[in-house]
C-alpha angles and dihedrals in degrees: 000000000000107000128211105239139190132177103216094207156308110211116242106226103112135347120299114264132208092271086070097044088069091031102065110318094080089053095054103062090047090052088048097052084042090069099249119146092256124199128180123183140202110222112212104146085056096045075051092065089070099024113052097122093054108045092155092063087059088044090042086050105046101081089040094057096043091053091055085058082058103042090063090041116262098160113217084214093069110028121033114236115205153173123243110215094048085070110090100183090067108061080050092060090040088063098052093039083060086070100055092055134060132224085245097058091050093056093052082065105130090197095051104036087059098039076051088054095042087057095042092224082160101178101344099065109147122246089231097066090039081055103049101097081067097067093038086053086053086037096063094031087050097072092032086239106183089191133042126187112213145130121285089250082062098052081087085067100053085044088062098036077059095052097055090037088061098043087053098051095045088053111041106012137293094289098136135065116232109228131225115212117237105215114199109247084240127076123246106290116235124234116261085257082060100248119151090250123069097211148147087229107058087037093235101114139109112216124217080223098054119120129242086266103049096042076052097046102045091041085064095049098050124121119256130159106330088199087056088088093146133037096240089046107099110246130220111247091182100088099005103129093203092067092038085059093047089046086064103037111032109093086204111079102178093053087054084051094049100050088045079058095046091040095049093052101047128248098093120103119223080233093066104052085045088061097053098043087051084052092053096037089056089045088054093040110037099083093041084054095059086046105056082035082057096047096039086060089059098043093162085057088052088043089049090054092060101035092056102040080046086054091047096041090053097062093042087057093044090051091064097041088057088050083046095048086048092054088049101053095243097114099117106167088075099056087091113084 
């Protein structure tokens, strides 16, 4: 059975990384081929909520980012990609949303409380960003999605869209579409320092732009055992990023398995396994890499693409606020006989 699907953003503050490949953007092609209405968004009001004072660094990242959605294949043809802030209908809903949650509830939120902890906003943190669940909840029942890939830290955020979505309905008529997440079949991938985030931010990450070099050069930098000093001396796998990424990316599993064995035991330099995963990496990301390089070489293509799915996304969102509006009774138009 064919699913109505949005993506309810990626942020565009920098290119997307690896981490995001096996968190939600591996999932979307195949949803797409699958045949799914599929729509991606760029989400430039919530990159906003952390990013007021620097506007250029969004603008600057919205075509990056949406070169990256082409470069793994997402076909305009097939899934609609967006901007957020170019549908009207969303920051509407996300007004009378505001009214079916309390500022309780939002607090409980496990993914912002700890995205509130990771930026250390302390006691200054902006309402735009507290409030930010809210117009994700009006993002995804916007477009009455009834299925959401994302990674398991976001599940907090469908549990609330639910919960507004039922509060919603209960109050004014079933209108909305309650969603159901779509979690990869991989873990979160670390970042190559070995923290548990994969992010720009923490420069740790491993972009599906970067180029043959810098792969290269951020695989031999990456964070192993630190107990594995020398080659005889038997290495940790448990917590080792470079076989967590290999883990994800080799196709040949019993080679992965072969070099834990001969890693566990001694005998197998860091070198080595670094070697393999960069071999694998550059398999994965060298046609990715032509793509975006063929797309970047016709940007007004890349600019039509958003400027058009941002247009039809538009009237399908608006079509759901009116139904909204009419279910609130705020449908004035029709009060004349």
């Amino acid at each position: 059975m064919k699913k109505h699907i949005i993506v309810s953003g990626d942020r565009p503050t920098g290119p997307l990384h690896i981490g995001h490949y096996i968190g939600s953007l591996q999932n979307r092609v195949k949803l797409q081929e699958e045949g799914h209405t599929l729509y991606i968004m760029l989400a430039d009001v919530q990159a906003l909520t952390d990013n007021a004072q620097n506007p250029e660094k969004i603008r600057e990242n919205i075509v990056q980012v949406a070169l990256d959605y082409l470069a793994i294949g997402i076909n305009p043809a097939k899934s609609t990609i967006f901007i957020q802030s170019m549908i009207p209908a969303l920051p509407e809903l996300t007004i009378y949303f505001l009214n079916l949650v309390t500022i309780n509830r939002l607090s409980r939120n496990p993914t912002v409380k700890t995205e509130i902890q990771q930026k250390k906003f302390g006691e200054s943190i902006p309402a735009g960003f507290f409030m930010y669940p809210v117009s994700q909840a009006a993002d995804i029942a916007g477009f009455k999605a009834d299925l959401v890939p994302v990674g398991e830290d976001q599940l907090p955020m469908i549990e609330q869209t639910n919960e507004i979505v039922r509060s919603f309905n209960r109050f004014y008529g079933p209108v909305l579409v309650e969603a159901k997440p779509m979690i990869p079949p991989m873990a979160r991938l670390p970042g190559t320092d070995g923290q548990a985030k994969m992010s720009k931010s923490l420069n740790n990450a491993i972009f599906l732009s970067d180029s043959s070099d810098q792969v290269a050069k951020k695989v031999r930098s990456m964070y192993t055992d630190p107990g594995h000093v020398r080659v005889a001396d038997p290495g940790k796998v448990e917590g080792n990023p470079v076989f967590a990424y290999l883990d994800v990316f080799d196709p040949d599993k019993t080679a992965v398995t072969q070099l834990k064995e001969h890693y566990q035991r001694g005998g197998l330099a860091d070198t080595i396994v670094k070697g393999r995963l960069l071999e694998v990496l550059e398999a994965f990301l060298t046609p990715i890499r032509l793509r975006r390089q063929e797309y970047a070489a016709n940007m007004d293509y890349v600019i039509d693409v958003i400027l058009q799915g941002s247009h039809h996304a538009a009237t399908v969102a608006d079509t759901t606020l009116q139904q909204a509006k009419q279910a609130m009774k705020l449908d004035y138009h029709r009060m004349k006989k």
